[in-house]
C-alpha positions in Angstrom: 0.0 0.0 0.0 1.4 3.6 -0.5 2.0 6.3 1.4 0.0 8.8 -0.5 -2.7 6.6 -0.7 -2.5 5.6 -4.4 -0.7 3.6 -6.6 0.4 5.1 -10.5 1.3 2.8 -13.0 1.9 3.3 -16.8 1.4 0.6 -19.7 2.5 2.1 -22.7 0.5 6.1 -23.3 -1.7 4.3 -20.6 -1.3 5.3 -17.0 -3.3 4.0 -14.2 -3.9 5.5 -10.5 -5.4 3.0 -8.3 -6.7 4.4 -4.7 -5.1 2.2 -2.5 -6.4 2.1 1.1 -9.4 -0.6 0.7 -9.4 -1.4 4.5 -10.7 2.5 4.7 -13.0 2.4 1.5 -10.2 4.0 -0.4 -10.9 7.2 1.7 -8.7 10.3 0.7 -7.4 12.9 3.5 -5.6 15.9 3.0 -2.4 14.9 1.9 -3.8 12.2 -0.3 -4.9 15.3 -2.2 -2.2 17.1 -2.5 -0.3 13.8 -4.1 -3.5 13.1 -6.3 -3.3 17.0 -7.5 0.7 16.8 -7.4 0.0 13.6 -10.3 -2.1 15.0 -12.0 -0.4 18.0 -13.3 2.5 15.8 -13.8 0.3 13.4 -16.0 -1.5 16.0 -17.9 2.0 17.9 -19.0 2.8 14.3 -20.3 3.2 14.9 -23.6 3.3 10.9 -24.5 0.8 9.6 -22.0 -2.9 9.8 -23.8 -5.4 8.1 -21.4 -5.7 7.3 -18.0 -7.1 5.2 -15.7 -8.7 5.4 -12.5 -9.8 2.6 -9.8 -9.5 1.3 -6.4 -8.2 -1.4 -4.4 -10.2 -4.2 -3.2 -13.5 -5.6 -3.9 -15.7 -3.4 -1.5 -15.2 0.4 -2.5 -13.6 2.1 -5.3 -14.1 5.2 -3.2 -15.8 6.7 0.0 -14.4 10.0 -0.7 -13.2 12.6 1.9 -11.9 11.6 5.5 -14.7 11.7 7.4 -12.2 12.2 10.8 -10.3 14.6 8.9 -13.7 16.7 8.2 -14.5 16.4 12.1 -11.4 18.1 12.4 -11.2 21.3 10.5 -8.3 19.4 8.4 -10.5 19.0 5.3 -13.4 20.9 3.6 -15.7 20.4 0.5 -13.5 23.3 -0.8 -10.1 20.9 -0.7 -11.8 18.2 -2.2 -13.3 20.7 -5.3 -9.6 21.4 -6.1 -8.8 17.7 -7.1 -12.6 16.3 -8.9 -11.8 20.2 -10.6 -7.9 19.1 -11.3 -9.3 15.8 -12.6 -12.2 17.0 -14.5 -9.7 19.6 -16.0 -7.7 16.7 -17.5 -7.1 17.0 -21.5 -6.4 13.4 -21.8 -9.9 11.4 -22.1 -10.2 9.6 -18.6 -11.3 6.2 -17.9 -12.7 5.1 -14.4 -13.1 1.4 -13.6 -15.5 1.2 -10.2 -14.5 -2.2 -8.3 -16.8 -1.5 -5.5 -19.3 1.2 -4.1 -18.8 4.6 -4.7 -19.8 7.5 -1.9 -20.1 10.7 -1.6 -16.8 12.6 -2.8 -15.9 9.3 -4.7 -18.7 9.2 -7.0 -17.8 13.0 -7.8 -14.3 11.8 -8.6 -15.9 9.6 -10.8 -18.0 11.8 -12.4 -15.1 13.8 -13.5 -14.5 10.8 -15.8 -15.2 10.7 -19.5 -16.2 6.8 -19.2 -17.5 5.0 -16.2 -17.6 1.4 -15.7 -19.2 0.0 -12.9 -19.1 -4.1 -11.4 -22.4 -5.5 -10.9 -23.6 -5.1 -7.1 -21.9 -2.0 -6.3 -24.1 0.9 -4.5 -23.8 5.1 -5.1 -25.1 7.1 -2.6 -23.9 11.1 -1.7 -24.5 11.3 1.6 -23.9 15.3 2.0 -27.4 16.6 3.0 -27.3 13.5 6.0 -24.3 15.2 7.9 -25.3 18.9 7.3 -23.0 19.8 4.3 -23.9 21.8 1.1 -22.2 20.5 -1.4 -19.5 22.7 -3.4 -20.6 24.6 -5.7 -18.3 23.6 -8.7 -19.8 20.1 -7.9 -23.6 20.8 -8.1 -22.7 22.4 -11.5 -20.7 19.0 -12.8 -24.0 16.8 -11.3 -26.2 19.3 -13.1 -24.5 19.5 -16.4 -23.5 15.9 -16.9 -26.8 13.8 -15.1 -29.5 16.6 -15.3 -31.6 18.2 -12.8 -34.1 15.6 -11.9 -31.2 13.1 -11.4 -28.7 15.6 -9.9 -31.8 16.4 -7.2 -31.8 12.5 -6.4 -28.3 12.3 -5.6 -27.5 15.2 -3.8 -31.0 16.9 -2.1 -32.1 13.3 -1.4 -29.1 11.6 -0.7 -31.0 8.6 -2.9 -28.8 5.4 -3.1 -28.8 3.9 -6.4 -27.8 0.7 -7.2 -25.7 -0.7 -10.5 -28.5 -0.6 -12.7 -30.3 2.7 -11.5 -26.3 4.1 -12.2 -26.9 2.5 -15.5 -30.6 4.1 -16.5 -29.4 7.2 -14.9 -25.9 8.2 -17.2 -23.7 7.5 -14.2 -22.3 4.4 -15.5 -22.0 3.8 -18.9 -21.4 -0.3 -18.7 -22.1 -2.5 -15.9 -20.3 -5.6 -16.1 -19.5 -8.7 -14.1 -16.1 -8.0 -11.4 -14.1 -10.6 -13.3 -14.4 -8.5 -16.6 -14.2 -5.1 -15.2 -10.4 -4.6 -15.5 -9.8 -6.0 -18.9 -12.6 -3.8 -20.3 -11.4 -0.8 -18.6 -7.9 -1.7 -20.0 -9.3 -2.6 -23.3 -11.2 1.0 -23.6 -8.1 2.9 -22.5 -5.7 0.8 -24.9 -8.7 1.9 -27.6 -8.7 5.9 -27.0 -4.5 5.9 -27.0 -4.5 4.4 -30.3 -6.8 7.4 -31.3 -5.4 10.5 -33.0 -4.3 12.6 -29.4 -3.9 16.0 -30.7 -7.8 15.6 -32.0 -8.8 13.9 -29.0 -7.6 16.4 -26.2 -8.9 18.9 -28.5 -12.4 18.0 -29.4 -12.7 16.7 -25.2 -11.5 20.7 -24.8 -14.0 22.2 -26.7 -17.1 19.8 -25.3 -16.3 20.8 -22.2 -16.8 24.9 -23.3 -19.6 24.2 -24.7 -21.5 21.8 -22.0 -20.1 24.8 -19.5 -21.3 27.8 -22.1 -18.0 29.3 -22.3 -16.5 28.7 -25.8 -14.6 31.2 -27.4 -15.4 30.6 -30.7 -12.0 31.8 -32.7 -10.0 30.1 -30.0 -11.9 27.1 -31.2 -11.8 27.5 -34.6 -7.7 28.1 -34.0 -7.7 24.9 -32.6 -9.8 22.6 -35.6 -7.4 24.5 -38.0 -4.4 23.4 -35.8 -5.6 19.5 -36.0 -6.5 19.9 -39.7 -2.7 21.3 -40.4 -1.4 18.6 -38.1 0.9 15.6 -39.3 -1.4 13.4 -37.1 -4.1 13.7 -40.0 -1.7 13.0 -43.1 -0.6 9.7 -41.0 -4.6 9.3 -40.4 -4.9 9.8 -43.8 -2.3 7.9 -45.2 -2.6 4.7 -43.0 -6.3 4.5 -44.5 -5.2 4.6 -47.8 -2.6 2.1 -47.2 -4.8 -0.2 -45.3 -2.4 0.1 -42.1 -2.4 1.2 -38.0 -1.5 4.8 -38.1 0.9 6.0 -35.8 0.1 8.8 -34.5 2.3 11.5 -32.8 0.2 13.9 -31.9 1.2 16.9 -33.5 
């Protein structure tokens, strides 16, 4: 088990952080953030890595979220947690997460700030926020809002509804629910499947989505960035691999 809480691995452009304190549900404290946001950056100024993976240790939790002893202390706040699911969510590179186990409060946000979510069959959600008193940040009700809706964002947050695998499913949460014994490979195989994409146009088209789910494109910028991708080398290997019937190889410029 580390230190920080975490393990990172890299396979190829595919890296993988793996929470890694299942005896505590994966729980993250203060200094687990500051590693997780210290990696992060790291991984995002990676100018070979294209996708990466997220998921937890053991079978029971992929993540319970913040340190519930270090909120009863003053030692962490909604606010801390908002600067990693923001660092995460922030990401270029398309993001993967693989949920081994139950996901709650904090940990289904980090999740959330995931492109793709796979989920194991069995495995609960609930944000349990409005049960201890807390109002969730606000950065967060805007991700819940934007990416699940109103009606579902309501649920999970002014309700503090659980949901199981398949109301995850029906509600956008998760994107595939699959037996545990599968979950890995399939996260694997999805991750292996967006680094053999062309990365310049991926980071660039995920950039842009996310300006326009949040309303603030800036159109030219934009338009700078297509022309950028349809100048690139990436699209004459694109290009020329289909015509010669081979992989391309991309280099993402």
């Amino acid at each position: 088990m580390s230190e920080a809480g975490f393990e990172l691995t890299r396979t190829g452009g595919v890296a993988c952080i793996r929470l890694d304190r299942p005896q505590q549900h994966n729980s993250l404290g203060s200094a687990d953030i500051r590693a997780l946001r210290e990696a992060l950056a790291a991984l995002g100024a990676d100018a070979e890595l294209r996708v990466l993976l997220l998921t937890g240790a053991g079978e029971r939790s992929f993540c319970s979220g913040a340190s519930l002893k270090e909120l009863a202390s003053g030692e962490m706040s909604g606010e801390l947690f908002s600067t990693l699911t923001d660092a995460l969510a922030s990401l270029e590179l398309p993001t993967v997460c693989a949920l081994n186990g139950d996901a709650w409060g904090g940990g289904a946000e980090l999740a959330l700030c995931c492109d793709y979510r796979l989920g194991v069959e069995g495995m609960r959600m609930r944000v349990p926020a409005a049960r201890i008193g807390l109002c969730y940040p606000l950065s967060g009700l805007q991700r819940y809002v934007g990416k699940l809706g109103l009606d579902v964002a309501t649920r999970m947050l002014v309700g503090a509804e659980e949901f199981d695998a398949q109301g995850l499913r029906e509600a956008g949460f998760l994107h595939r629910v699959l037996p545990r014994e599968q979950l890995q490979a399939q996260a694997m195989e999805l991750a292996q499947s967006l680094a053999d994409l062309a990365p310049l146009a991926v980071r660039t088209m995920k950039r842009l989505l996310g300006q326009i789910a949040r309303g603030d494109l800036d159109a030219r910028a934009a338009q700078l960035a297509i022309d950028a991708c349809a100048a690139s080398a990436d699209l004459q290997e694109g290009l020329t691999a289909q015509r010669e019937k081979r992989t391309p190889r991309f280099s993402g410029s």
